[in-house]
C-alpha positions as CSV (number, residue, x, y, z in Angstrom):
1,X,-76.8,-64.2,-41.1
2,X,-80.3,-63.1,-42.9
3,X,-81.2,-61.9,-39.4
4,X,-78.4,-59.8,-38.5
5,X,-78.8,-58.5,-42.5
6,X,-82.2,-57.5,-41.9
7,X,-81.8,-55.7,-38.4
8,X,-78.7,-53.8,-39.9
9,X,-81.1,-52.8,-42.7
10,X,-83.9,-51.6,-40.3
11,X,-81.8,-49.7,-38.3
12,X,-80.1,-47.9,-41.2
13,X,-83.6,-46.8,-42.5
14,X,-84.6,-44.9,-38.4
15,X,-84.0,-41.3,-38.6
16,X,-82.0,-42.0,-35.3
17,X,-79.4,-43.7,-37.4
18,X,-78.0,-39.8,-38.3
19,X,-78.1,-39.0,-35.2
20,X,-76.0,-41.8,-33.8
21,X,-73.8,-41.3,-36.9
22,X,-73.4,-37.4,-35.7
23,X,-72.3,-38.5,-32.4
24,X,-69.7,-40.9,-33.2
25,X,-67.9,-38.8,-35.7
26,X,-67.8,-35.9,-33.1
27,X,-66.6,-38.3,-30.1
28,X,-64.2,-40.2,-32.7
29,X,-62.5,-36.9,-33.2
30,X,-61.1,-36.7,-29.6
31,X,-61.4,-40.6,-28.7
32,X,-60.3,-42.6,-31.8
33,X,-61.9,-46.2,-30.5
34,X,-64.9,-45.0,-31.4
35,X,-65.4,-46.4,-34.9
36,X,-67.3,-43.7,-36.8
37,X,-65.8,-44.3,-40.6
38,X,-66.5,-47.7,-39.8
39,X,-70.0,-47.3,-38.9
40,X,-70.5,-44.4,-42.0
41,X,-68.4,-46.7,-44.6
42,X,-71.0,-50.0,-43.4
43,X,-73.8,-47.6,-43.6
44,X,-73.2,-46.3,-46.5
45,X,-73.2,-49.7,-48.7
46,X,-76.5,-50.6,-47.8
47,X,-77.5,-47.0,-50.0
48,X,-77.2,-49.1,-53.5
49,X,-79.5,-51.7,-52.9
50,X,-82.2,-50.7,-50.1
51,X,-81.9,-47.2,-50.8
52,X,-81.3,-46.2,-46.8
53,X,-80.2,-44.5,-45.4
54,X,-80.2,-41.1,-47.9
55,X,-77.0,-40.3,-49.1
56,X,-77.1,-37.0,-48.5
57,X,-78.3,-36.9,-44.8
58,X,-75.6,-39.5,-44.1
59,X,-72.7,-37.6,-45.3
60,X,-74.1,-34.6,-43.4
61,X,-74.6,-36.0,-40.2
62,X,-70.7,-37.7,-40.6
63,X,-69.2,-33.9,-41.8
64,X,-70.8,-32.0,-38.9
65,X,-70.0,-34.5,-36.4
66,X,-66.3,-34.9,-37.8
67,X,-66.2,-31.1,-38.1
68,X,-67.6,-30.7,-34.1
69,X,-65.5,-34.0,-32.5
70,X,-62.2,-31.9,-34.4
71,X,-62.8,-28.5,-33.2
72,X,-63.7,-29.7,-29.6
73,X,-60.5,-31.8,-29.7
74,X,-58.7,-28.3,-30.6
75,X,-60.5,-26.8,-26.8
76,X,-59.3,-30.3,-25.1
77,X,-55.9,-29.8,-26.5
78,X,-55.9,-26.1,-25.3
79,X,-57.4,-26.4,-21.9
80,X,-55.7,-29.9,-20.4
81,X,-52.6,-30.3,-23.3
82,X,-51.7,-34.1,-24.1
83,X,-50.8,-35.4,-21.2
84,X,-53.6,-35.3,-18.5
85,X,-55.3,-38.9,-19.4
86,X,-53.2,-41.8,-18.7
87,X,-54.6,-43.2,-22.4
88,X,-52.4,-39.8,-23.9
89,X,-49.4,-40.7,-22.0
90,X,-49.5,-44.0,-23.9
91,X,-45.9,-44.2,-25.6
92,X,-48.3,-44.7,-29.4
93,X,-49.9,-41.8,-28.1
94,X,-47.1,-39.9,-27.0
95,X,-45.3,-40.3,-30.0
96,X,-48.2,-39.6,-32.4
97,X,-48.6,-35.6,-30.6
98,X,-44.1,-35.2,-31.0
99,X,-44.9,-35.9,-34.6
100,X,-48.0,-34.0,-35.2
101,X,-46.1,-31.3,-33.1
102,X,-42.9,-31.0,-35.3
103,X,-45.2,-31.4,-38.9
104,X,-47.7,-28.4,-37.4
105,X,-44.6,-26.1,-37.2
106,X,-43.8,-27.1,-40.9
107,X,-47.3,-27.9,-42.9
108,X,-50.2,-26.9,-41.0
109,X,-52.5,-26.2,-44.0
110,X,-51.9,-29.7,-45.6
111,X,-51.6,-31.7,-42.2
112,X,-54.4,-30.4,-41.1
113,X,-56.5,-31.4,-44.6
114,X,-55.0,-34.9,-44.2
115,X,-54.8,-36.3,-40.9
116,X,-58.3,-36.6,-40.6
117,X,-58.0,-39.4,-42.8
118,X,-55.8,-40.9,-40.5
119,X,-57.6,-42.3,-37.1
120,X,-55.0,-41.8,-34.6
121,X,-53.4,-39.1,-36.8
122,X,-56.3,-37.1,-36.7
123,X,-56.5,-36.9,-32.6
124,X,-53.1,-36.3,-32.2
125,X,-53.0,-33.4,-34.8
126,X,-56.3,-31.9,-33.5
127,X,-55.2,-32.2,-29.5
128,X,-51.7,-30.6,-30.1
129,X,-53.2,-27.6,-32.6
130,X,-55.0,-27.1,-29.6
131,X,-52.0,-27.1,-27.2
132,X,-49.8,-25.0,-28.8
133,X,-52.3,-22.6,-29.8
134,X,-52.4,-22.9,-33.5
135,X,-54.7,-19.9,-35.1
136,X,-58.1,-21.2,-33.8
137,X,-59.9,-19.2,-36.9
138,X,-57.2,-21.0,-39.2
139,X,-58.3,-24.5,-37.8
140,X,-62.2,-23.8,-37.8
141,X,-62.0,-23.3,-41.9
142,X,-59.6,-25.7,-42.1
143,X,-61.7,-28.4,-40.9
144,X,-64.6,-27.4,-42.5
145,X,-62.9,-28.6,-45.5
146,X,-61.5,-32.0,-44.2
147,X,-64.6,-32.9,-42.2
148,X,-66.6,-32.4,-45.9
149,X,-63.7,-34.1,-48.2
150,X,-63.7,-37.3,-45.1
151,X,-67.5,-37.8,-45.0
152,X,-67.8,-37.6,-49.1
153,X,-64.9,-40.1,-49.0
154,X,-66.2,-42.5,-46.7
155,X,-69.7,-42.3,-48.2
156,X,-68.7,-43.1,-51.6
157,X,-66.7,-46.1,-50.9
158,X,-69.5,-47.7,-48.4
159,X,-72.0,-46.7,-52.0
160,X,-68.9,-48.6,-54.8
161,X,-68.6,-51.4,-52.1
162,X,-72.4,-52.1,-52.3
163,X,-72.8,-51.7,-56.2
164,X,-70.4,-54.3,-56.2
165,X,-71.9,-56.4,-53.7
166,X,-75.6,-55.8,-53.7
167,X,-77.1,-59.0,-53.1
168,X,-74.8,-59.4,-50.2
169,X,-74.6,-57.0,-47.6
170,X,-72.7,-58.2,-45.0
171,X,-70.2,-58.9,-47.3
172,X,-70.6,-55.7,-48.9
173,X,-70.3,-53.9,-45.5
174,X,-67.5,-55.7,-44.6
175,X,-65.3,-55.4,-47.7
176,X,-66.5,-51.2,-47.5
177,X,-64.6,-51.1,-44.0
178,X,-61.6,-53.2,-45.1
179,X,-61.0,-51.2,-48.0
180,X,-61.4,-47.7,-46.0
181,X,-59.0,-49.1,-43.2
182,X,-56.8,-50.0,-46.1
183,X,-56.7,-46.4,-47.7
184,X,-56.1,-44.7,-44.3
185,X,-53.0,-46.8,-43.8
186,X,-52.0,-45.7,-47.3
187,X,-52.4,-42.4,-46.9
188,X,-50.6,-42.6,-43.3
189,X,-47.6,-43.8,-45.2
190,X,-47.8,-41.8,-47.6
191,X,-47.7,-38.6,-45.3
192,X,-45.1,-40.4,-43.4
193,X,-42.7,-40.8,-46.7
194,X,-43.3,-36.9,-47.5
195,X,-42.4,-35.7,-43.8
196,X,-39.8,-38.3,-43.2
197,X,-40.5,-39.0,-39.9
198,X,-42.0,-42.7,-38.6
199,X,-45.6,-43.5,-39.1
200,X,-48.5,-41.9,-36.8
201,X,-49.3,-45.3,-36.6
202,X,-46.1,-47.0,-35.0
């Protein structure tokens, strides 16, 4: 356990680690396996007791690379729609772009804001603003604002989980994640309650 501890540590403190983190948010925003909060949340609780990786670098790579994997979901979802992968014409999947359809018509603004809290919800949303040709200038500001709000979010929780747990890493990494999972579900119910309609996650 000390030695997976220690190479976490090491690899937290290379300058490639905000790199990788860059990358993963801007895939994760058109191919939600790839588990960026995850990786920033984990990352992120290591900052109160090794002092790596720097705060501020880390949120940055995670809000450019959230801000670039969003907008390029937005030119996926306008060029090919949401139904040319067989993973889109999953019935989770399929039902996640009817919703976020049907909300964009209604709340762009504030679904927008919010569903990149939301894993799933934030593909879906991004993909079909794309395919229906929501105002591409109105999405571009728009997620500048998320991608900033979702990396200061996910950064501060990986930093509270690790004051709380400093002299235990793993554990502190792993109670970061749980807890971010945990709010992402709440705020997916949460928007589902307000709009009425199932969860993005059913």
């Amino acid at each position: 356990m000390d030695a997976v501890s220690t190479f976490i540590i090491s690899a937290a403190g290379h300058p490639l680690s905000y790199l990788m983190i860059f990358l993963f948010c801007a895939i994760d925003g058109f191919f939600p396996p790839v588990p960026s909060e995850s990786l920033v949340v984990a990352l992120s609780s290591l900052i109160p007791s090794t002092g790596m990786p720097n705060a501020w670098l880390l949120g940055l790579a995670a809000g450019l690379g959230a801000f670039v994997g969003d907008n390029l979901a937005y030119l996926i979802g306008k060029g090919i729609g949401t139904d040319r992968f067989a993973w889109m014409r999953r019935k989770r999947f399929q039902h996640a772009f009817a919703w976020a359809g049907y909300e964009l018509r209604l709340r762009p603004v504030s679904l927008i804001l919010v569903a990149r809290f939301v894993p799933i919800g934030r593909v879906a949303v991004n993909l079909v603003a794309g395919a229906t040709n929501y105002s591409h200038r109105r999405f571009v500001i728009l997620t500048c604002f998320s991608s900033v709000g979702w990396a200061a979010y996910s950064v501060l929780i990986g930093i509270l989980a690790g004051q709380w747990f400093e002299k235990h890493h793993l554990l502190g990494m792993v109670i970061a994640v749980a807890v971010a999972m945990g709010l992402g579900v709440l705020i997916d119910r949460i928007v589902s309650k307000v709009s009425g309609n199932t969860s993005l996650r059913k």
